[in-house]
C-alpha positions, 0 to 999 in steps of 0.5 A, spaced: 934 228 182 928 230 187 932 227 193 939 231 192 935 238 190 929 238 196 935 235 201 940 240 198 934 246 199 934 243 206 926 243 204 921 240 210 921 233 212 914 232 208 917 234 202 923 229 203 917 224 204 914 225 198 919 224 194 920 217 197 913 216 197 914 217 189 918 211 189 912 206 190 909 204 183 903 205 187 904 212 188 899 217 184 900 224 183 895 230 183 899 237 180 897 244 180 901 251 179 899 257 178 903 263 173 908 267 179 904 275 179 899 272 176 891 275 177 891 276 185 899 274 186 900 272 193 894 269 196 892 266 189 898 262 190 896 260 197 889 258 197 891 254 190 897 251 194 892 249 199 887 246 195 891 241 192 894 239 197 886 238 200 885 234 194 890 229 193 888 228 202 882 227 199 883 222 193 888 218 197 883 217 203 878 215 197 882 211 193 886 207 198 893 209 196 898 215 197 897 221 192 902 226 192 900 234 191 906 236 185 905 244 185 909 249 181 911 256 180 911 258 173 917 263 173 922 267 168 927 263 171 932 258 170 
């Protein structure tokens, strides 16, 4: 489902990989998000964005294994 969904976005190539990497029983995952509009909008959105990613860097070097940031958006929508 996330293969066909991110493909079908034309979502980057590292997404794409992500998602193969979660196939891995290995894999761990490292989740965030943030509610859309939320406190300061936009530029919470993209440093929390950024943080999790930094982090799930920082725990695979330190755990020796693949950790993936999973980031939402908290949303009215479907």
């Amino acid at each position: 489902m996330l293969l066909s969904y991110n493909k079908a976005v034309h979502n980057a190539p590292e997404a794409l990989q992500a998602v193969e990497q979660l196939k891995d029983a290995r894999t761990l995952c490292i989740v965030g998000g943030q509610q859309a509009g939320l406190f300061t909008g936009q530029a919470l959105v993209i440093y929390k964005a950024i943080t999790l990613i930094r982090s799930a860097r920082e725990a695979s070097a330190k755990l020796g294994r693949t950790v993936i940031p999973i980031f939402w958006i908290a949303g009215d929508g479907p």
